[in-house]
ROSEFI-880840 format. One line per 4 residues: number of its first residue (from 1); for each residue x, y, z of C-alpha. Coordinates in pm, whole numbers. Layout:
! residues N
NUM = X/Y/Z; ...;
! end
This chain:
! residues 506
1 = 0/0/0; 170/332/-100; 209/545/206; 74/907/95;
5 = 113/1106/-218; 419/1303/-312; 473/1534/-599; 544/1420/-867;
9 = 709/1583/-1227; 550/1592/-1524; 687/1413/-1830; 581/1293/-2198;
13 = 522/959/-2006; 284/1151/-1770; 93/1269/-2107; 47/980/-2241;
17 = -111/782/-1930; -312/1100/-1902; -486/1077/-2201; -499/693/-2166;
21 = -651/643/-1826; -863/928/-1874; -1024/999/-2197; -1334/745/-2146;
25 = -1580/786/-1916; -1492/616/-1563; -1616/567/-1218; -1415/638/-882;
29 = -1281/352/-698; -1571/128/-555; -1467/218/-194; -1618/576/-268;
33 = -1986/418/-165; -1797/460/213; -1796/855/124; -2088/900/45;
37 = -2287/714/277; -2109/909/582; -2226/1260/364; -2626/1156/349;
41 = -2586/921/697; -2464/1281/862; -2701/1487/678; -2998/1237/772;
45 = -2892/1279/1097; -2902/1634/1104; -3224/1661/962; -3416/1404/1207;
49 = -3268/1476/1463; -3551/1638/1685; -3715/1269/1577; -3361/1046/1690;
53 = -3381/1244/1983; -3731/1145/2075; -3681/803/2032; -3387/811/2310;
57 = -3597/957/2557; -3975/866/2517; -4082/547/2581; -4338/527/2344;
61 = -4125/591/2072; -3854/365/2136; -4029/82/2006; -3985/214/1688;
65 = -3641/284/1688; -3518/-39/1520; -3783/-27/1266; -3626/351/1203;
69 = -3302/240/1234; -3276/-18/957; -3515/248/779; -3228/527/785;
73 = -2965/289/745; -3174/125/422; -3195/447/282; -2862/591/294;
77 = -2673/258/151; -2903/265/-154; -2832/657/-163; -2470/618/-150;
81 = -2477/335/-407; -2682/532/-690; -2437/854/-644; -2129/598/-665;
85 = -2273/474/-964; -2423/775/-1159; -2079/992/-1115; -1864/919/-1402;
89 = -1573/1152/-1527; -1352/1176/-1839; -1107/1444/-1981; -1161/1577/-2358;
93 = -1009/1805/-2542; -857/2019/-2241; -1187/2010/-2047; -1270/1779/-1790;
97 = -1621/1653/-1802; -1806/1527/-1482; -2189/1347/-1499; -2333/1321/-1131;
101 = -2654/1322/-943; -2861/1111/-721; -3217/1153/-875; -3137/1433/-1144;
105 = -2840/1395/-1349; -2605/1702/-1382; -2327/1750/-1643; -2001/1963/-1527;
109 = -1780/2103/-1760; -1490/2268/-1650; -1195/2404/-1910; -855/2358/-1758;
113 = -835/2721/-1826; -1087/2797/-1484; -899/2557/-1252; -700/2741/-1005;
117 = -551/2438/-789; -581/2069/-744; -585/1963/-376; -479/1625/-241;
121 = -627/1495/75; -630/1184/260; -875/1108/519; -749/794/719;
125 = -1010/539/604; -841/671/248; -514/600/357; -596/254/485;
129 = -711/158/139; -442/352/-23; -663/604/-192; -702/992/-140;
133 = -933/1257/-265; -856/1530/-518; -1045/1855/-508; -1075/2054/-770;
137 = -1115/2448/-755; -1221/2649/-1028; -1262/3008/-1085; -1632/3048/-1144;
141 = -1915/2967/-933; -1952/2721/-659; -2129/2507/-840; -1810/2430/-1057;
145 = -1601/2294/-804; -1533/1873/-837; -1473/1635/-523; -1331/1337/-657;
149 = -1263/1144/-301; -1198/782/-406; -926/793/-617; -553/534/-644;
153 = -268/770/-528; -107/682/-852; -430/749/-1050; -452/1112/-877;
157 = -106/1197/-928; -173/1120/-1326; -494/1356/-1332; -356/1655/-1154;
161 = 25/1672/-1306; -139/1599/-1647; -418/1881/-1560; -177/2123/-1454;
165 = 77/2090/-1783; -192/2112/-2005; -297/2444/-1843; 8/2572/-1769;
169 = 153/2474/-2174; -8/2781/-2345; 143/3012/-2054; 534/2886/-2004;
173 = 699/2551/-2178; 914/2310/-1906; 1260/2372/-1895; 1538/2168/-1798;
177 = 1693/2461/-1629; 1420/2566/-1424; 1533/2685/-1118; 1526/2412/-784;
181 = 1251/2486/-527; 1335/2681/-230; 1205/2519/118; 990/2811/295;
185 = 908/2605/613; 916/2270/782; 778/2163/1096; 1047/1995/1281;
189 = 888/1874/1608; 1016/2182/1816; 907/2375/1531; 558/2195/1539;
193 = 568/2251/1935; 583/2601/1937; 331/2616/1690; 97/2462/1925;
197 = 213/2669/2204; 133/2937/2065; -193/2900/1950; -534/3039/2117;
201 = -533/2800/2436; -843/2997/2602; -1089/2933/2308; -951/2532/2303;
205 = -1021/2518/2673; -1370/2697/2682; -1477/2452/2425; -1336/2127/2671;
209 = -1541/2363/2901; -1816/2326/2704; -1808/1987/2626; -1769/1890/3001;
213 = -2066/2057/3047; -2271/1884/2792; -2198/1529/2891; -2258/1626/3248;
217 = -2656/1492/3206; -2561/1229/3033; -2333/1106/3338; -2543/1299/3548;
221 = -2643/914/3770; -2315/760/3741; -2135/1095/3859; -2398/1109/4175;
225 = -2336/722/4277; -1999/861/4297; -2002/1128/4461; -2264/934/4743;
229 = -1960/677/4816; -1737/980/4929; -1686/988/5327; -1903/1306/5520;
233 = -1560/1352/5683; -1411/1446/5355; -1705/1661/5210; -1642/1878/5560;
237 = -1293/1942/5470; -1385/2089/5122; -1605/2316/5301; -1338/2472/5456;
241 = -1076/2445/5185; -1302/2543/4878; -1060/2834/4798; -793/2571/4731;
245 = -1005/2464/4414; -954/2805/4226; -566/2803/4109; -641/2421/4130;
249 = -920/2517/3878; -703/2744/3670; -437/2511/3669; -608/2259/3545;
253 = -815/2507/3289; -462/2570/3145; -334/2262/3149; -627/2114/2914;
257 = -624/2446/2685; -223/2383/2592; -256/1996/2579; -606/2080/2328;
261 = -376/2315/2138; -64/2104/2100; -195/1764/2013; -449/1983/1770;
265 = -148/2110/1608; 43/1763/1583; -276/1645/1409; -310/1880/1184;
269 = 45/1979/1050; 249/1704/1120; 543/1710/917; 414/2027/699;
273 = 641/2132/435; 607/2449/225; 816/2477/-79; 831/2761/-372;
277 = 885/2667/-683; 921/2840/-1043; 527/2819/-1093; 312/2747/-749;
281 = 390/2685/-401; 305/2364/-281; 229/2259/90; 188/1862/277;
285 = 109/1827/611; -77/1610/793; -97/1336/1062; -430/1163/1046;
289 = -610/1345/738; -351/1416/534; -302/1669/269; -133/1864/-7;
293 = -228/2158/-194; -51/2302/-484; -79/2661/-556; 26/2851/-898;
297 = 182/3185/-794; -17/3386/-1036; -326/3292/-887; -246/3417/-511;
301 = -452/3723/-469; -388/3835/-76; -77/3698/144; -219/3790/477;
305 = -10/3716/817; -118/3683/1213; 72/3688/1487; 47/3712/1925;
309 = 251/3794/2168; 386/3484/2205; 444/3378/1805; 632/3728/1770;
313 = 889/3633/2073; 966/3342/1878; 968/3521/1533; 693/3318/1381;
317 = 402/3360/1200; 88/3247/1103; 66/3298/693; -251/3251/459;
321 = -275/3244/165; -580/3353/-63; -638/3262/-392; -954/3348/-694;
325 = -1213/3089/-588; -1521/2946/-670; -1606/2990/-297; -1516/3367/-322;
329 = -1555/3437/13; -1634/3284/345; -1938/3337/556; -1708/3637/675;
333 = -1663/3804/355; -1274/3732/433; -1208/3486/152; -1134/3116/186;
337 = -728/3050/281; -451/2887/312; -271/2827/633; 117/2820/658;
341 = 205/2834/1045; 507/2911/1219; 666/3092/841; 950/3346/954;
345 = 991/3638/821; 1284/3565/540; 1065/3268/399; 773/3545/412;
349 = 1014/3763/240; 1112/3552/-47; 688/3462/-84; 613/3800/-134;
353 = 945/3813/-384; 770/3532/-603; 433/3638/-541; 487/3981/-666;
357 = 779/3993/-820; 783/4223/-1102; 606/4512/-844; 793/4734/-624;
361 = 703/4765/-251; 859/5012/-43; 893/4914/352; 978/5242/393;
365 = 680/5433/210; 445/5677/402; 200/5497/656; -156/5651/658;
369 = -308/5678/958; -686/5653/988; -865/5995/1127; -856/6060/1543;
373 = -1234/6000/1514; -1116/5617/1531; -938/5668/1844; -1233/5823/2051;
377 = -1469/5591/1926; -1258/5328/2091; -1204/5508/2409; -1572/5614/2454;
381 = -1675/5238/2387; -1446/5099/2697; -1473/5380/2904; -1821/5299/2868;
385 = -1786/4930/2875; -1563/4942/3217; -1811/5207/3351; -2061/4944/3361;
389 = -1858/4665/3472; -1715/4858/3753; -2095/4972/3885; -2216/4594/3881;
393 = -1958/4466/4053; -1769/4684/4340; -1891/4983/4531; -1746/5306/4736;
397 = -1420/5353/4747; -1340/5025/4510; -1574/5135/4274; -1378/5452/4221;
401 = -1040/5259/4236; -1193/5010/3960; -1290/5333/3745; -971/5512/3790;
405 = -785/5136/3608; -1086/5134/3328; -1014/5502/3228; -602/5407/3215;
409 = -685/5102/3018; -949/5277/2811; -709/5544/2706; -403/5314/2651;
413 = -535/5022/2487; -731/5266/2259; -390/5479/2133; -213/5119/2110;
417 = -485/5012/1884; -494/5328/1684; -122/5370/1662; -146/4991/1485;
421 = -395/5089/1231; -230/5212/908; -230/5100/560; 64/5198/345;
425 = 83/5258/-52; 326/5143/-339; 296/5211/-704; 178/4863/-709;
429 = 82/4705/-370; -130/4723/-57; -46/4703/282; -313/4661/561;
433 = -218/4666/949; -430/4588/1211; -432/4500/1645; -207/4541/1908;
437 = -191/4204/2080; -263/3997/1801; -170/4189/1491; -209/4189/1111;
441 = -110/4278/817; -254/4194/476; -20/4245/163; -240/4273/-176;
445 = -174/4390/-571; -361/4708/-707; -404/4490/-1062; -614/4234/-923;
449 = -889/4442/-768; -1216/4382/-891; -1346/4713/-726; -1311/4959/-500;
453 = -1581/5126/-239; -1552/5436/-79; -1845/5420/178; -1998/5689/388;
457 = -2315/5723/608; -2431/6066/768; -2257/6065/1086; -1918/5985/912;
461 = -2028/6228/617; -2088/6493/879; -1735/6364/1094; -1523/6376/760;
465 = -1418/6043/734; -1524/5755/517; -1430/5352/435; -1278/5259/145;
469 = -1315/4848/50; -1105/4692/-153; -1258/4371/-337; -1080/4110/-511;
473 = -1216/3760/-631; -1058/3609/-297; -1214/3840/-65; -1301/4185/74;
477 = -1026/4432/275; -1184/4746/462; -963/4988/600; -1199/5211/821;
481 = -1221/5562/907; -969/5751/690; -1001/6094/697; -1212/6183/399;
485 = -991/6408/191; -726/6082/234; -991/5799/155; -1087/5989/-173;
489 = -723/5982/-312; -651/5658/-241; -981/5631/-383; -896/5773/-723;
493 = -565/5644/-713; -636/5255/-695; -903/5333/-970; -659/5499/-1175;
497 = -431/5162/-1098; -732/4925/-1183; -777/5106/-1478; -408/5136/-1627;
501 = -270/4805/-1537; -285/4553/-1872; -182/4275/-1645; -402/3966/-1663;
505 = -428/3763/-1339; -751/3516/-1465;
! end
């Protein structure tokens, strides 16, 4: 059984068992029934479960429950069996063709001019069987995108190299002296351990919060015969030593939030590799679902990096990368992305070098503050904010001591923040910088904005300031607040960029 999927070159031998494994109609491996009856036995799930649930609780219903049981469990095995069978694929004359559908057949046709990347990934069952899944991401609508998931490693290497040189032959021809691929980052195990250090322990361990909390009824009995075998002697203690349990509490709350975050990080980017090469960027990782994606340079829209406190003292960061998508944006209006943890900033450096290489950006150019109006808004909000927090909870003398820390803290936090917010203009890039503690800054082209918005209501029209929004097929950037007489020439001036670049990114 092969043990995962590596990248492979493409050759005249590639071409030919391209075009020979893949110019007739075929099915996916026969092991793809186990995909999709986990997609319609979750989404059956999901939509009965207000039924599921009443059969686990009322006894007059749970004499149905096997009847409803092989029911469900008929329905989704003949389910998964007629998608299996009725999704075929072929590749013709530099298009690949896809027929699918449960009870209404659909024909996809995408040109290998619209795909923007081929993804590998390998869920475990896949790797068990030595298959993986290849996803297929086109430029167009979401209804264009392909999710081949039961494919031979060998089989999906052949599609995707042989997809990729076709598309990329009418741009550049291979060339024996194509320069070797450079090594961005790899995840040693210290590397991957400071990765998951540094990660955002207090959401992981408010979701084990969480979760404790919902089995608690579940357990609720078998907790209670516990806790009835423990001595009175012992429960009289605790009365007196409750305090105790706080640090023990904390202690424990941290301990669970950094274990969360560090074997979530092992699991996810085990052994992650990010190389450049002359065309794309490719990155593996993976421990249990593995992966690899493979990026073409031209069709990165936004780098965008994140860092904390802690990723900054170690001189790592968190890098994403957006590219034009089917899926143009996520339910956030942010843009679907890429992650490339624990990236320091000379790999960043020679990204951005390949990225955008034949556009100048200037470190040094003039950063643009947004207007003051920014900076009061944020100190009215958490003087406001602490104002209320100190009424509810002290009184006298510590009520005035607790308003005296939210004004400092109101007025400091607020200049940090402001002092952080700046955006900073090349003849041919964008730089956006945002936060204090957790900061950052997205790095975008002028030439591959769709649009630009300059956005007022009354109360900024009457303040003199305005938004400007700067929309590209991976995603929206707002920088907010700009004084107005600013936000209109960088207005004009990225239209005026839009306008006279002849570059083609599509």
């Amino acid at each position: 059984m092969p043990n995962g999927f590596e990248i492979t070159s493409m050759s005249m031998e590639v071409n030919d068992d391209f075009k020979a494994a893949f110019s007739d109609p075929r099915r996916q491996h026969f092991l793809g029934v186990i995909r999709y009856f986990t997609k319609y036995l979750v989404l059956l799930v999901r939509s009965f479960f207000p039924i599921l649930a009443g059969l686990a609780i009322s006894d007059g219903l749970r004499q149905y429950a096997e009847v409803i049981g092989w029911g469900i469990f008929t329905l989704v095995v003949v389910a998964a069996i007629v998608e299996y069978w009725r999704f075929r694929f072929h590749v013709e004359n530099r298009t690949i063709i896809i027929q699918k559908g449960l009870l209404e057949q659909e024909t996809i046709t995408i040109p290998f001019d619209r795909i923007q990347a081929l993804h590998l990934e390998q869920a475990p069952w896949q790797r068990f069987v030595g298959l993986t899944g290849l996803k297929i991401d086109t430029a167009g609508t979401s209804g264009s995108e392909v999710d081949l998931q039961a494919l031979k490693i060998d089989e999906a290497n052949v599609l995707r190299d042989g997809i990729m040189s076709a598309r990329e032959e009418s741009v550049t021809s291979s060339s024996e002296n194509e320069p070797e691929s450079k090594l961005l980052v790899h995840l040693s195990l210290n590397a991957l351990l400071k990765v998951g250090v540094t990660q955002d322990h207090f959401r992981n361990g408010f979701l084990a919060f969480g979760a404790v909390i919902a089995l608690y009824e579940p357990l609720k009995s078998w907790i209670d015969v516990w806790l009835s075998a423990v001595p009175e002697m012992v429960w009289s203690v605790l009365s007196w030593t409750w305090f105790l349990f706080i640090p023990l509490g904390v202690f424990l709350f941290l301990i669970v939030s950094f274990t969360i975050s560090i074997v979530g990080a092992f699991l996810k980017y085990f052994n992650l590799r990010a190389a450049l090469h002359a065309q794309e960027i490719s990155l593996k990782a993976g421990l249990l679902r593995r992966f690899e994606y493979r990026i073409p340079l031209t069709k990165i829209q936004i780098l965008e990096w994140k860092s904390n406190l802690l990723r900054r003292s170690l001189h790592i960061e968190t890098l994403r990368i957006f590219q034009a998508s089917a899926q143009e944006s996520d339910a956030s209006g942010k843009g679907l992305a890429i992650s490339v943890p624990g990236i320091s900033q000379q790999a960043s450096s020679k990204l951005v070098t390949a990225v955008f290489h034949d556009q100048t950006y200037d470190v040094k150019a003039e950063q643009i503050q947004p207007d003051s109006y920014l900076f009061y808004r944020l100190l009215i909000t958490r003087i406001l904010s602490g104002s209320v927090l100190s009424f509810a909870f002290a009184s006298g003398w510590g009520q005035l001591f607790m308003i005296g820390l939210v004004l400092l803290w109101a007025f400091w936090s607020s200049r940090k923040i402001f002092e952080n917010h700046w955006l900073r203009v090349t003849p041919d890039l964008c730089q956006l910088h945002s936060g204090w503690l957790r900061k950052k800054r997205t790095l975008f082209s002028f030439y591959q904005l769709q649009r630009v918005v300059f956005y007022q209501n009354a109360v900024m029209r009457k303040r003199g300031v305005a938004h400007i929004t700067f929309a590209t097929s991976a995603g929206n950037r707002t920088f907010k607040y700009l004084n107005e007489t600013d936000a209109s020439r960088l207005y004009d001036w990225s239209l005026a960029q839009i306008e006279q670049s002849d570059l083609e990114w599509m």
